[in-house]
C-alpha positions, 0 to 999 in steps of 0.5 A, a space after each residue: 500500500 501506498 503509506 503516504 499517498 491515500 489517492 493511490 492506495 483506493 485506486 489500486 483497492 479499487 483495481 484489485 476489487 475490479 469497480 468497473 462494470 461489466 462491458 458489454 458482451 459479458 451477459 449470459 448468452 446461453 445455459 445449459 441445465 440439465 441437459 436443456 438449453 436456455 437461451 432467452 433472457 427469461 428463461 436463464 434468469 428463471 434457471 439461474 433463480 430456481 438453482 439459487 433457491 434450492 441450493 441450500 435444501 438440495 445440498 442439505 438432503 445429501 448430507 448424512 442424518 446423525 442424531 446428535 445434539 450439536 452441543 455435543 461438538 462444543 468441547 468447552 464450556 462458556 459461563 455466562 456473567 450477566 452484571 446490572 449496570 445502572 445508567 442513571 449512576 455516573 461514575 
């Protein structure tokens, strides 16, 4: 980073983050899902969206079942310490 020169060190963050916008020529022209083709604005964004909904529950059903108690892989144990603090007592 550029210690000194606070204009150069945001315009290399703003190069390495890439601000610029996507040029033209970068959408997505065709997509292939499932064996289908997609080749409409519409349909992609609707393929796209229904991926991005289910891909949390979709990825949670392959993983295997264990009727554990997620507290049994916290291995320490944290005690709470709750003090009253009285704001209309000034210290």
């Amino acid at each position: 980073m550029f210690i000194d020169n606070l204009k150069a060190t945001w315009k290399l963050i703003g190069t390495i983050i890439n601000r610029k916008k996507a040029q033209r020529g970068t959408l997505i022209q065709k997509l292939l899902c499932k064996g289908k083709c997609y080749n409409d604005k519409a349909s992609i964004c609707c393929q796209l969206n229904s991926y991005f909904i289910n891909v949390g529950h979709d990825l949670a059903a392959k993983l295997p079942n264990y009727n554990i108690s997620p507290t049994y892989f916290i291995r320490r144990r944290f005690q709470l310490v709750v003090r009253y603090v009285d704001n209309q007592r000034s210290v």
